[in-house]
C-alpha positions, 0 to 999 in steps of 0.5 A: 174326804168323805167324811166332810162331803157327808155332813151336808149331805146327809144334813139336806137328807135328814132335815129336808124333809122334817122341814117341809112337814112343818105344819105350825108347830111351834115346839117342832119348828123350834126343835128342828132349828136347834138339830139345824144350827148344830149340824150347820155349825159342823158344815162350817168346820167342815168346810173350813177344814176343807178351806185350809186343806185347798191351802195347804195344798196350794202350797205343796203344789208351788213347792213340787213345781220348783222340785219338778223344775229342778228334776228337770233340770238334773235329769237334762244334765245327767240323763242317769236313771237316778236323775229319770227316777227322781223326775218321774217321782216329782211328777207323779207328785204333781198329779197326786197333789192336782187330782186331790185339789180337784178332789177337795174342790169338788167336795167344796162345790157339792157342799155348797151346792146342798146348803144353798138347796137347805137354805131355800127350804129353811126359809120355805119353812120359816115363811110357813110357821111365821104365817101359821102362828102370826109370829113372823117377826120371831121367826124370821129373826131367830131363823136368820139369828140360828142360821148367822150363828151356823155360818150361813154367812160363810156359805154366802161368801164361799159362793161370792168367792166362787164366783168373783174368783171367775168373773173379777179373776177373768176380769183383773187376773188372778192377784185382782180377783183374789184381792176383791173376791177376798174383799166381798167374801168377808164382807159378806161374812161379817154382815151375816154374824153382824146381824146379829146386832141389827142393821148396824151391826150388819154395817160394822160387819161388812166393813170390818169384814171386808177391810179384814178380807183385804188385809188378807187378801193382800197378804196372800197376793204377796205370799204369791209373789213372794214365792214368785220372786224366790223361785225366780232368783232360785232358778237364776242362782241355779242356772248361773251354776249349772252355767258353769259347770258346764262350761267347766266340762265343756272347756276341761274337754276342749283343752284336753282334746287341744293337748293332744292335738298338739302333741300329735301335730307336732309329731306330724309336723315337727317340734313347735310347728304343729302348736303354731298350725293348730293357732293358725287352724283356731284363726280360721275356724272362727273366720268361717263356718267350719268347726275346728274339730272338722278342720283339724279331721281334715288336717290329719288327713292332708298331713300324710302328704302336705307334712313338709308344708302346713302352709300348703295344708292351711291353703288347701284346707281354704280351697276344699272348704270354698269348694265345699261349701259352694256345693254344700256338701258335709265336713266329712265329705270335704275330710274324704276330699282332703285324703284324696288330694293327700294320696295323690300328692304322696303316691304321685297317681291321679287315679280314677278312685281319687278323682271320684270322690271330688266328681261324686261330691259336685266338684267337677275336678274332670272338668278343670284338669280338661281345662288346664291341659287342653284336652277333652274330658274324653280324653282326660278319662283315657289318661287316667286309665293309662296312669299319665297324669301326675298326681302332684300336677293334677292337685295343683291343678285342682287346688287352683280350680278351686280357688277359681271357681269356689274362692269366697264361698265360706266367707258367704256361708259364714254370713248364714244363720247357720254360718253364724251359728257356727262361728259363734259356736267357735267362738263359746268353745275358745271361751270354755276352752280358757276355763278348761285349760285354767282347771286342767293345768292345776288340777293335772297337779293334784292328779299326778299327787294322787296318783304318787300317792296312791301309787306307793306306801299309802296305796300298798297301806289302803290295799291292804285296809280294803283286803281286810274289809272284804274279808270282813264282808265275806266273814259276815255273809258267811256266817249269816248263811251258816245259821240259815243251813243249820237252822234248815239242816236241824229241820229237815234232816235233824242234824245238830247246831253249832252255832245255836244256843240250847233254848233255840236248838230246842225250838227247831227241834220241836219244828223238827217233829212237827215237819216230820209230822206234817211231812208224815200226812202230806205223804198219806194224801192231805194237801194242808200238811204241805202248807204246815212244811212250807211255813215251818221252813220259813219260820226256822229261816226267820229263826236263823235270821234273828239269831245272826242277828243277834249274835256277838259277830253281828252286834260287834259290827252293829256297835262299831257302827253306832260308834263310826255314827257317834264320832262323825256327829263329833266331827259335825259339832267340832267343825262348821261345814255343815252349816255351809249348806244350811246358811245357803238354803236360808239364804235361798229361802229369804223373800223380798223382805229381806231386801227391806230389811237390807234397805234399814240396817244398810242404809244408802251410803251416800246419806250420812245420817241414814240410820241404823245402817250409818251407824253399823258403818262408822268406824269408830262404833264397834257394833250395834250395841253403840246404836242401842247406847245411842237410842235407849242409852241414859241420859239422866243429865239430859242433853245439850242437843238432840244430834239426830233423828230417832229414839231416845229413852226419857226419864220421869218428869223429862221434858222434851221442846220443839226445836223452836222452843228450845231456841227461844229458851235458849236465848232467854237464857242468855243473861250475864249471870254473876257468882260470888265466891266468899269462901273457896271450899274447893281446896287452897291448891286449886287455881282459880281458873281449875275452880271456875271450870268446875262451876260451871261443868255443874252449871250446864249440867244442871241447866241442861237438867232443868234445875235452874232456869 
C-alpha cells in the first residue's frame, strides 16, 4: 500500500520543483518530460493495480456478508461457542476487508489528488517554455502527447468517476451512476489516448471509450444483481431448511412430550380415557388463548381430586380459565387455583389457605360463597375458622360463581393480539406436532435396532474394539513420555537410555557434560550459565520428541494412518457421495443465466416446434446427438423440404431458395415428363411397376440435387 501511494508522491516531490526551474531550456524542459512520462506511466499501473485490488475487495466483501449471514443464522440456531467462534470470525472479517477498502480508497484519492496538483504545474511549464522558445504549438503537443501516453486520461476519468459516482449515484442510485459514471470515464479515457491522432481521433476515442465504459459498466450492474439474485434464493433455499428443521425438533418434541402425557393421564384417568381427555384438552387449547402445556399443568393438579370425573375437570378448567383471564392473572396462578379446588374436593375442607389463593388472585370466592349461602362475609370468615364449610359444596359454589360472574372471558381474551397470538401458537405446534409424530414413530424403530444391536454381540464386539484402541492411546502417550524422562533423566542425572540409539545417546551425553559445566558456574555466581541449563534442557526435550517420532511404534501408526487415508479416498473414487454436496453447491452457485439457459434447451411446452428443447423432448429422439444430426447432419442429396426453422450445414456449390422461389420452381417443374425404356437393363425379373418406382427414387433425388431441371 505504501508503495503505490509513494509513486505520486514522491513524483510531485521530485518533479515539482525542476518544473518550476524551468527557464527556456529546451533540452532540460525535454529532458524533465521524458523522467515525467516514465513515472506517470508507473502512477497509472500503480493505480490500476489499486483499481482491480478495490475490485477484488468488493467481491470478498459481498462473499463475507453471505458467510456473516449464515454465521448468524447457525449461531441463532445453535447458540454453541463453535456457532459464537465462527460469527465473531466472520465478523472481524468484515472489518478487515472494510477498513482496507477504506485504506485502498484513500490511497486512491491522495494519488489522484498529487496528479492533478502535478498536472497544474505541467502545464504552468509548458506555457513558460513554449513563451520562452516561440515554439508553442510543439510544446503543447508533446506535453499533452507525453502526458496521454502516461495515463493522464486516466487520471481524468478516475476524477470524472469520482464525482459522477456521488452526484449521478446520489441522483440515479447505485446501478445509474455505476452505469453513466463508467460511461464518462472511459469517455474520457479514450478521448485522452485518441488525441493522439487529433481532434478526430479524440471523437473516436470518446466514443469507443464510452461505448466500451457501458459495456462494462452493464456487465458489472449484472454481475451485482447476479450475486443479488443468488444471495437471495440462497437464503430462501437456507431458510426453507432451516424451516424444517425446526419443525422437525419442534414437532419430535411435542409429540414426545404428548406420548407421555398419555401415558401418564391414562393412568390417572383410566385406560383410553386419558387419550380421549387430552383430544378434548387440544380442542380447547385452540379454542381460547390458553396454551396446552398450561392446560394439562392444570389437569394434573385437578386430577388428584376430579380423577373419577375428566368431564368435570374439562368444565373446571373452563371456569378457572374465564376467571382468570377476567382478572388477568398468569397460567401458573389459574394451576395453583386449579390445586386448591382439587384439595378441597379430595380433603372435604374449605379451609382458609385454600380459599387465599383464589382471594390473593382477584377472585373474590368470600364473596360468592357469602352469596350462595346467605351470609355475611364476616360470617363466612367465622365458618371457616370453625371447619363448617364442605369443601365439595364450597368448589361447587365456587365453580358456579365463576361461570356467573367470568363466563366468556377467554372467548373475549382470544380475540386479543395476544389471544391471537396464542392460538395461532397452538395451532403451528399441532402442525409441527404432525411432523413429529411421523418421525418418532419410524425413527423409534431405528432406535430400538440400535439399541438391540448394541446392546448384544456387536456391542460386546465394539467394547472390546475400543478397550483396545485406548490401550493403544495409552501405549503411545506412554512411550512418548518415556523418551522425555530418559532423554532428561541422561541430562540431569546421567543415567543411561533404553530406548535411544548409540548416535543419540552420545548427543545427551555431550549436553550432559555441558549441563554439568554450566550447572558448575551458575553455582560460582554467573547467571548466563542458567540460561545455557534452561536451553540444554529444552534441547534434550525436542531431542526426546523427535526420537518418539521417529520411532518404529509411532511410524507404524503414522502408515496406518496414511493408509486408513488411502483406502477412504478408494471409497470416495468407487462411490458418488461426494459429489452430492459438490453438484448442490453448483447448483447453488448458478445465476440468472442459468434460467436462460433452461429458456433454450427446455423450451415452452406448449410450442411444438420450440427448438432445441422440443427436440430433447420428443420420444422418438434419444438424445441431442439427433438435434446435432438434424442441424449439421449431411444432407448431400439435398432436401425436398426445409421442415423447420434453424441450422443446416451446406455443401460446395448448394443453393438455398426463399420459400417463395422454391414455389415457383416448383410449379414450373411440373410438366409431364415422358420416359422411353428401349432396353430393360434392370433385370428380366423385375415387374414393371419395381422398375419404374426405381426411376424415379433416382429422379427425385437428382431433382431435389439440382442435377436436372
Amino acid at each position: 500500500m505504501a508503495d503505490e501511494v509513494g509513486i505520486v508522491m514522491k513524483l510531485y516531490d521530485e518533479v515539482s520543483p525542476t518544473l518550476k526551474s524551468i527557464t527556456g531550456s529546451s533540452k532540460a524542459f525535454d529532458k524533465t518530460m521524458d523522467d515525467l512520462e516514465e513515472s506517470l506511466k508507473a502512477y497509472d499501473k500503480a493505480q490500476t493495480t489499486l483499481t482491480e485490488k478495490m475490485s477484488g475487495l468488493k467481491k470478498e466483501m459481498a462473499e463475507n456478508s453471505i458467510k456473516v449471514k449464515e454465521a448468524q443464522q447457525a449461531y441463532k440456531k445453535l447458540k454453541d461457542e463453535t456457532s459464537k467462534g465462527a460469527l465473531d470470525d466472520a465478523i472481524d472479517e468484515q472489518t478487515r476487508l472494510r477498513r482496507e477498502m477504506e485504506e485502498t480508497k484513500a490511497v486512491i484519492d491522495a494519488n489522484a489528488t498529487a496528479y492533478k496538483n502535478l498536472y497544474k504545474e505541467v502545464t504552468s511549464a509548458a506555457s513558460a517554455e513554449s513563451r520562452l522558445s516561440n515554439r508553442a504549438g510543439d510544446g503543447s503537443t508533446g506535453i499533452l502527447s507525453a502526458l496521454g501516453k502516461a495515463g493522464l486520461g486516466q487520471m481524468a476519468g478516475d476524477a470524472i468517476m469520482e464525482i459522477s459516482n456521488t452526484m449521478i449515484g446520489s441522483a440515479l442510485g447505485g446501478d445509474g451512476g455505476s452505469l453513466i459514471s463508467s460511461a464518462l470515464s472511459s469517455a474520457v479515457s479514450g478521448a485522452a489516448m485518441g488525441s493522439l491522432a487529433g481532434p478526430v481521433g479524440t471523437a473516436i476515442g470518446g466514443l469507443v471509450g464510452g461505448a466500451l465504459g457501458l459495456a462494462t459498466g452493464g456487465a458489472q450492474i449484472f454481475a451485482n444483481q447476479d450475486e443479488a439474485f443468488k444471495a437471495y434464493y440462497a437464503d430462501l433455499y437456507q431458510a426453507g431448511q432451516d424451516r424444517a428443521e425446526e419443525s422437525l425438533t419442534a414437532g419430535s418434541a411435542t409429540a414426545s412430550q404428548r406420548e407421555l402425557d398419555a401415558i401418564a393421564f391414562n393412568r390417572l384417568l383410566g385406560s383410553g380415557v386419558g387419550d380421549q381427555y387430552l383430544s378434548d384438552l387440544r380442542v380447547l387449547a385452540a379454542a381460547t388463548p390458553m396454551e396446552y402445556s398450561d392446560l394439562t399443568s392444570m389437569s394434573r393438579a385437578l386430577a388428584t381430586g376430579f380423577g373419577d370425573a375428566p368431564d368435570r375437570m374439562l368444565e373446571l378448567m373452563t371456569a378457572i380459565g374465564d376467571a382468570g383471564s377476567a382478572v388477568g392473572v398468569t397460567a401458573s396462578d389459574m394451576t395453583a387455583m386449579a390445586q386448591a379446588m382439587s384439595r378441597m374436593n379430595s380433603s372435604g375442607k374449605a379451609t382458609l389457605e385454600y380459599l387465599n389463593i383464589f382471594q390473593d388472585r382477584g377472585v373474590d370466592v368470600i364473596g360468592m360463597l357469602s352469596e350462595a349461602m346467605g351470609k355475611t362475609q364476616g360470617e363466612i370468615y367465622d365458618m371457616i375458622s370453625k371447619s363448617e364449610i364442605n369443601g365439595r359444596d364450597a368448589v361447587n359454589i365456587i365453580q358456579q360463581g365463576m361461570e356467573t360472574a367470568y363466563s366468556g372471558a377467554m372467548e373475549q381474551m382470544a380475540e386479543t393480539f395476544s389471544g391471537l397470538t396464542s392460538t395461532l401458537e397452538d395451532t403451528m405446534a399441532e402442525l409441527d406436532n404432525a411432523r413429529g409424530e411421523g418421525y418418532n414413530d419410524l425413527r423409534k424403530e431405528g432406535l430400538q435396532s440400535e439399541i438391540d444391536a448394541y446392546g448384544g454381540a456387536l456391542g460386546d464386539a465394539i467394547q472390546n474394539l475400543n478397550r483396545i484402541s485406548g490401550e493403544n492411546d495409552a501405549y503411545m502417550e506412554n512411550l512418548s513420555e518415556q523418551y522425555t524422562r530418559e532423554a532428561l533423566s541422561a541430562l540431569l542425572l546421567g543415567e543411561d537410555t533404553t530406548l535411544f540409539p548409540e548416535e543419540q545417546q552420545a548427543e545427551l551425553r555431550r549436553m550432559r557434560e555441558d549441563f554439568l559445566a554450566a550447572s558448575g558456574a551458575y553455582e560460582d555466581g554467573n547467571e548466563e550459565a542458567g540460561l545455557k541449563m534452561e536451553s540444554l534442557r529444552q534441547e534434550a526435550e525436542a531431542l526426546a520428541t523427535a526420537a518418539y517420532e521417529s520411532s518404529d511404534q509411532y511410524s507404524l501408526l503414522y502408515d496406518s494412518e496414511q493408509d486408513l487415508v488411502g483406502a477412504i479416498q478408494d471409497l470416495t473414487t468407487a462411490f458418488d457421495g461426494w459429489k452430492n454436496e459438490y453438484e448442490l453447491e453448483q447448483e447453488k452457485s448458478k445465476g440468472q443465466g442459468a434460467i436462460w439457459l433452461d429458456d433454450i434447451m427446455i423450451g415452452d411446452p406448449d410450442d411444438p416446434d420450440d427448438g432445441v428443447g422440443d427436440v430433447i423432448r420428443k420420444k422418438d429422439e434419444a438424445s441431442l446427438t439427433s438435434l446435432f444430426g438434424q442441424i449439421f447432419g449431411s444432407h448431400a442429396y439435398g432436401l425436398d423440404r426445409v421442415p423447420r426453422n434453424g441450422l443446416y450445414y451446406l455443401h460446395q456449390d448448394e443453393r438455398v431458395l426463399t420459400a417463395r422461389e422454391a414455389g415457383e420452381q416448383s410449379r414450373k417443374s411440373g410438366t409431364t415428363l415422358q420416359i422411353t425404356i428401349k432396353d430393360n437393363h434392370f433385370g428380366a425379373d423385375m415387374s414393371v411397376e419395381a422398375v419404374a418406382q426405381t426411376l424415379a427414387d433416382l429422379l427425385e433425388r437428382k431433382l431435389a440435387a439440382g442435377v436436372i431441371g
